[in-house]
Steps between C-alpha positions, in 0.01 A plus 500: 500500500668607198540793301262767466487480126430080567238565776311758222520259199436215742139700608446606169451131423201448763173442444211671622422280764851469625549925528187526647602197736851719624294843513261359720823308678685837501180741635453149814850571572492916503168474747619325722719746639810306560708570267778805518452790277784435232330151468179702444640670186580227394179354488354782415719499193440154415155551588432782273668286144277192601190744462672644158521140420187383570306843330734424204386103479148622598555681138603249292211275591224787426709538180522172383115436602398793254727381232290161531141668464 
């Protein structure tokens, strides 16, 4: 797995499309009811910087489009 400081720099790195891809991963997983609760925080963890993520690359695009017109 890694580090925690390699896990955040590796997510930082994702696009849009892959964040959005593990949130809606991650929120499959927490319905379904089978996992144990510590795994839930986890996910929940994870779950909640992949949403941070993709409202932060959600940003930058609106940005950059209203630099361009």
């Amino acid at each position: 797995m890694g580090t925690p400081e390699k896990q955040s720099a590796a997510q930082e790195e994702l696009s849009f499309e892959q964040a959005l891809a593990n949130l809606e991963e991650i929120i499959q997983r927490m319905e379904s009811g089978e996992a144990p609760l510590d795994s839930l925080i986890t996910h929940y963890q994870t779950g909640v910087k992949m949403l941070k993520l993709c409202r932060k690359r959600s940003e930058e695009r609106r940005v950059g489009k209203e630099a361009i017109v």
